[in-house]
FISEVO-359243 format. One record per residue (C-alpha): x, y, z. Coordinates in nm, 2 decimals, always signed. Last residue first. Example, Ala and Ser with C-alpha at 12.3 -4.5 7.8 and 13.67 -1.06 7.14 Angstrom:
BEGIN
xx	yy	zz
+1.37	-0.11	+0.71
+1.23	-0.45	+0.78
This chain:
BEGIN
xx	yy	zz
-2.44	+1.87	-1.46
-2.15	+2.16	-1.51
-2.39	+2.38	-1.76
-2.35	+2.74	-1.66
-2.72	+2.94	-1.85
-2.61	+3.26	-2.05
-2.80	+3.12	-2.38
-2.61	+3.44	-2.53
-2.25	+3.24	-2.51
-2.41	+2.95	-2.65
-2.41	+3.01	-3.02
-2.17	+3.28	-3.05
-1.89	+3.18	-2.80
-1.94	+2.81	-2.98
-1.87	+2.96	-3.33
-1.59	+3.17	-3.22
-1.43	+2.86	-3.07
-1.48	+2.63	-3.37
-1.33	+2.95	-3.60
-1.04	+2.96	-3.40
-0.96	+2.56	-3.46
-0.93	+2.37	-3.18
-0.56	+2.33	-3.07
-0.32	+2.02	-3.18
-0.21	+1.87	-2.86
-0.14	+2.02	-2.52
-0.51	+2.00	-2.34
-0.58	+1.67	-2.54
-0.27	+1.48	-2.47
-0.31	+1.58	-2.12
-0.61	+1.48	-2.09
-0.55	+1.16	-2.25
-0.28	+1.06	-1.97
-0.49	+1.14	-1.70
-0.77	+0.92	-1.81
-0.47	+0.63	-1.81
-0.37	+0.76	-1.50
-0.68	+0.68	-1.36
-0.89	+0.86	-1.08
-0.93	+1.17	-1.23
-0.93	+1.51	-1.24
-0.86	+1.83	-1.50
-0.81	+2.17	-1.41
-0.73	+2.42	-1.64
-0.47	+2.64	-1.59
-0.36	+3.02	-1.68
-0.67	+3.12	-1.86
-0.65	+3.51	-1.99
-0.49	+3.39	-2.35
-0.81	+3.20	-2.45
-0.77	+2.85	-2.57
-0.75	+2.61	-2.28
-1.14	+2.59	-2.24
-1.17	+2.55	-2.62
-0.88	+2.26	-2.61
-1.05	+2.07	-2.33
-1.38	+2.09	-2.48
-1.23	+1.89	-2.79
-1.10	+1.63	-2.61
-1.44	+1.64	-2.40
-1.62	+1.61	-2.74
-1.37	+1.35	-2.87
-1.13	+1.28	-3.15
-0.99	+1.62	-3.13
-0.75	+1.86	-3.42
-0.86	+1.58	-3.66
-1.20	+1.68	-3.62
-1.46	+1.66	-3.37
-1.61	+2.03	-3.27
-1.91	+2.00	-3.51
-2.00	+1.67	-3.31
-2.14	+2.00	-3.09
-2.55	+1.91	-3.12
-2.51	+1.53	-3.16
-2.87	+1.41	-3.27
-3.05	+1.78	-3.27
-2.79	+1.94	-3.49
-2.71	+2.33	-3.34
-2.85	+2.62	-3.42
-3.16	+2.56	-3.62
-3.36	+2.56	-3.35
-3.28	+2.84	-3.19
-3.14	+2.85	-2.86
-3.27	+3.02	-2.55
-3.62	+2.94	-2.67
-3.72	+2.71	-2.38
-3.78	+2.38	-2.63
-3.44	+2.49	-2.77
-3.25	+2.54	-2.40
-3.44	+2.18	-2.35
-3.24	+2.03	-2.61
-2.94	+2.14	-2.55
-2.97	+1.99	-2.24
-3.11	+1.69	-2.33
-2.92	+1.63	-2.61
-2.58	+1.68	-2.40
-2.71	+1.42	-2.14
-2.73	+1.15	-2.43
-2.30	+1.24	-2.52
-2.24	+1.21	-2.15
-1.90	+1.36	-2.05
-2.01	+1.74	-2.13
-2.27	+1.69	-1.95
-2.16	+1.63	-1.60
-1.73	+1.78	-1.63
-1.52	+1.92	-1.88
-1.38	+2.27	-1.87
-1.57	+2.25	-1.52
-1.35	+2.48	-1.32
-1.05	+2.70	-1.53
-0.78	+2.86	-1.34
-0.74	+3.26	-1.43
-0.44	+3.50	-1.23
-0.57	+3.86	-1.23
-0.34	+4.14	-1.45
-0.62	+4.40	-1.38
-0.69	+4.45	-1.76
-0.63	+4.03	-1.89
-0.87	+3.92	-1.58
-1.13	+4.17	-1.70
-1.08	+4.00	-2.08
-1.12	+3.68	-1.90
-1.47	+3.78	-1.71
-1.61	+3.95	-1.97
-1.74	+3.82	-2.30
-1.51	+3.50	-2.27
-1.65	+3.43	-1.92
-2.00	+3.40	-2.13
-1.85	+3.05	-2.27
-2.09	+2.78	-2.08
-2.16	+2.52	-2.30
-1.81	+2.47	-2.44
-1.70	+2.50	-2.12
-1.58	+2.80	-1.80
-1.64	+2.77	-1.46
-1.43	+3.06	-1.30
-1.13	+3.01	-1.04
-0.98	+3.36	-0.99
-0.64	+3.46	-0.84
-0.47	+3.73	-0.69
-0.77	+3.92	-0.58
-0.84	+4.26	-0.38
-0.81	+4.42	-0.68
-1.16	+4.55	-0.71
-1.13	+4.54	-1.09
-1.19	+4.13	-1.03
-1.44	+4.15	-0.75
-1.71	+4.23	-0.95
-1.70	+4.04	-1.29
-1.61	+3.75	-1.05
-1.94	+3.76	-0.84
-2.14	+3.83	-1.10
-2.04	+3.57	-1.33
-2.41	+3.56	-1.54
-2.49	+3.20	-1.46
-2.42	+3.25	-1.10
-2.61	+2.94	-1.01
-2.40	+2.63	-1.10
-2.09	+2.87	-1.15
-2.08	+2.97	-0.78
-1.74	+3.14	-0.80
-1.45	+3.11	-0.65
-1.20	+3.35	-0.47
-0.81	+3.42	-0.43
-0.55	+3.55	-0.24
-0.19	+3.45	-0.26
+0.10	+3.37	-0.01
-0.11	+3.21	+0.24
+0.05	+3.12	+0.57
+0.29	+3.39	+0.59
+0.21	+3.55	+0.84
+0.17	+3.89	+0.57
-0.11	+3.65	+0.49
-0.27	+3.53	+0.71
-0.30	+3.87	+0.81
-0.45	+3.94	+0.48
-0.72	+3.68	+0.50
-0.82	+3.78	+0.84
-0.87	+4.16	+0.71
-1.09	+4.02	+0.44
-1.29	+3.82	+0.59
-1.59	+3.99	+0.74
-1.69	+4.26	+0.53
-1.57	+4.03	+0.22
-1.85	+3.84	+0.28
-2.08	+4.02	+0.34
-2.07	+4.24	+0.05
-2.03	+3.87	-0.14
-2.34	+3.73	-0.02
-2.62	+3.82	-0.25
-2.33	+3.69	-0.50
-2.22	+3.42	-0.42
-1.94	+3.26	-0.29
-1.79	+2.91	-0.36
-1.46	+2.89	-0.21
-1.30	+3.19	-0.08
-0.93	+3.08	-0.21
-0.62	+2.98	-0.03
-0.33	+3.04	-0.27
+0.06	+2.97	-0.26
-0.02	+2.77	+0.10
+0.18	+2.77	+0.38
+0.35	+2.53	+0.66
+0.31	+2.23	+0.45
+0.17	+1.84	+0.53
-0.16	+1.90	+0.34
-0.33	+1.78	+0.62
-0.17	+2.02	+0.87
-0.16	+2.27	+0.61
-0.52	+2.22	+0.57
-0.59	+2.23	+0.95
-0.43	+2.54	+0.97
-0.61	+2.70	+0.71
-0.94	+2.66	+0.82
-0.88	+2.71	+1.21
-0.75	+3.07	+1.08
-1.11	+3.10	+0.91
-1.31	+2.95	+1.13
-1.22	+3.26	+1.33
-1.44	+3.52	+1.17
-1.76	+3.28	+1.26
-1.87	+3.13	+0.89
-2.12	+3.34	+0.74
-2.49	+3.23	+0.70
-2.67	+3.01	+0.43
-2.85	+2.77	+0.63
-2.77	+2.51	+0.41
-2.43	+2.65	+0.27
-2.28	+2.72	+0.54
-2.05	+3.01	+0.51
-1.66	+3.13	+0.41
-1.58	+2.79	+0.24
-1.24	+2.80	+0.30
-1.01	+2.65	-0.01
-0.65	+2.52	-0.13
-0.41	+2.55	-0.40
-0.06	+2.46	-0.38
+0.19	+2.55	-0.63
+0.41	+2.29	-0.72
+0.86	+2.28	-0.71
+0.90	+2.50	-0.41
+0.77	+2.24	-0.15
+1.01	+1.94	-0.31
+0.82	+1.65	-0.34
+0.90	+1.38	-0.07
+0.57	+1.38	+0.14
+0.32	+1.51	-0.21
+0.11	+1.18	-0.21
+0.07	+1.17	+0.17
-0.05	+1.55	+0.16
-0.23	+1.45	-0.15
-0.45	+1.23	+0.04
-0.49	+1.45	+0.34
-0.59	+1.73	+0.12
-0.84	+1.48	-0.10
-1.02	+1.34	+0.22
-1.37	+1.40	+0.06
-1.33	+1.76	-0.15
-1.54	+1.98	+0.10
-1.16	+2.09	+0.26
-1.08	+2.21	-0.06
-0.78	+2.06	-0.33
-0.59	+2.26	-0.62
-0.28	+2.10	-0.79
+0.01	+2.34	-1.00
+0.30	+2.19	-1.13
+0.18	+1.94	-1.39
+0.47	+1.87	-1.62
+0.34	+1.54	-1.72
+0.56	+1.34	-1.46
+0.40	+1.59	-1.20
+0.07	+1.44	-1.31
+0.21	+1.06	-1.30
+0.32	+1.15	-0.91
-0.08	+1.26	-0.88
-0.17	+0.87	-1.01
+0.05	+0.67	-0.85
-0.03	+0.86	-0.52
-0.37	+0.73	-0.58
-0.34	+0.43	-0.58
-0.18	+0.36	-0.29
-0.41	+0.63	-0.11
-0.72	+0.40	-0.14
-0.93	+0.45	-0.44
-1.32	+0.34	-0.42
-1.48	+0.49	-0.70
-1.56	+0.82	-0.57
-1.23	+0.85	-0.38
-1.08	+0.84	-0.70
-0.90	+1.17	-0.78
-1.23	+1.33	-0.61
-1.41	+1.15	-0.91
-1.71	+1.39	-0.97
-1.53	+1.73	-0.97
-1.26	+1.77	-0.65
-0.91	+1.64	-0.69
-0.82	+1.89	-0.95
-0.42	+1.88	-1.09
-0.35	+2.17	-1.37
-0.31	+2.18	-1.73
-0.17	+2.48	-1.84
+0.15	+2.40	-1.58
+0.20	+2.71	-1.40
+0.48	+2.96	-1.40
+0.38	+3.25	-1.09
+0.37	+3.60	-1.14
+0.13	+3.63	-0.87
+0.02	+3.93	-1.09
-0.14	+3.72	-1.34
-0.11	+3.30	-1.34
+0.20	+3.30	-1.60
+0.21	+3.05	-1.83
+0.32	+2.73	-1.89
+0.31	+2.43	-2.17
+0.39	+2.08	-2.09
């Protein structure tokens, strides 16, 4: 396993990092029950895995890694949780003190007495002002309580196509950590986000390196496709049949192999987060995030092609 430091928090994490949200929820999605699933996150830490992130919204995924984690010595992961600070169908704030009742109940689930970082999960940003109006004070008296030991926030990558939220909070300081949405598809973070990560010394985990279309070789034609038919790509930019087979090589056998590697390229990114619900799946990860790295000239060529298209593509 490779680490790196995750910014000012100056905390060692594993480059390739836990998730249990994304479309399996570790394997709630498919049925999973916690003994298999605790086979599955002890495997991770078998890798070298040492950092896991979780949320509330993810299913029952904190009390399942709670159960999975009884045993594990506290000190030996970093723990990553999540508040989402409004609701999201009515779009208001959360009442100040849903907050603390947040966090508690995660570290209840999560069967801890603190958290290395509890991020703002999701925010956007027509509602970042407002957010960070209301919850920043409570966020930094959970912290000197010692509840949280890092702060961080996420963005809303399947709408914020441009990063605002991120490319404005970063230089703010007010943030430990980032979590940004960041693919083969989707590399505008490398024109801004990461290098604004690298100046304020802000801890980067990667969202989405591979998730929706990137898994689904059809549903790649269709989207590249219909950034063509819209004009955001040209034509000739990409093949038609299998727009990035380009990236396949002896460096990666897969797209999503390949995807891993791109996501896991740039200096600024301190994890990406990969989940599953089989160890097997796990396993190739891995392989993939830590093998032979994707060529520079691969990555400069997707920055290039897509990186102007400036649409997030997670679905």
């Amino acid at each position: 396993m490779e680490y790196r430091r995750l910014g000012k928090t100056n905390l060692q994490v594993s480059l390739m990092g836990l998730g249990s949200g994304g479309k399996s929820r570790l394997g709630q999605a498919h049925g999973l029950v916690q003994d298999e699933i605790t086979p599955i996150v002890r495997r991770a830490f078998e890798l070298g895995v040492n950092i896991v992130d979780t949320s509330p919204e993810y299913g029952e995924s904190e009390t399942l890694l709670g159960n999975a984690l009884a045993g594990v010595p506290r000190d030996s992961y970093v723990l990553c949780t999540k508040m989402m600070p409004f609701r999201q169908r009515e779009g208001t704030l959360r009442p100040v003190e849903e907050l603390r009742q947040s966090i508690e109940a995660s570290l209840r689930r999560l069967q801890t007495d603190y958290l290395d970082v509890l991020y703002l999960h999701g925010v956007p940003p027509e509602l970042l002002d407002d957010v960070m109006e209301r919850f920043r004070e409570p966020l930094e008296q959970a912290r000197r309580d010692g509840l949280i030991r890092f702060l961080g926030i996420t963005e809303t990558f399947a709408t914020d196509h441009e990063h605002m939220t991120l490319r404005t909070v970063i230089p703010q300081g007010i943030f430990d950590v980032v979590m940004v949405g960041y693919n083969v598809l989707s590399p505008v973070p490398a024109q801004h986000v990461l290098p604004l990560a690298q100046e304020h010394d802000v801890g980067v985990v990667v969202m989405c390196a591979v998730r929706g279309v990137l898994l689904n070789s059809q549903r790649i034609r269709e989207v590249v496709g219909e950034w063509k038919a819209e004009g955001l790509l040209s034509r000739d930019a990409v093949p038609d049949n299998e727009p990035l087979g380009w990236l396949v090589g002896p460096w990666a056998d897969s797209v999503p192999a390949a995807a891993y590697k791109f996501a896991a390229g740039h200096a600024a990114v301190g994890t990406v987060l990969t989940g599953t619900g089989r160890i097997a799946h796990l396993n190739a990860n891995a392989e993939a995030i830590l093998g032979t790295k994707l060529p520079q000239k691969l990555v400069d060529r997707a920055i290039k092609t897509f990186g102007p298209v400036s649409r997030n593509a997670s679905f």
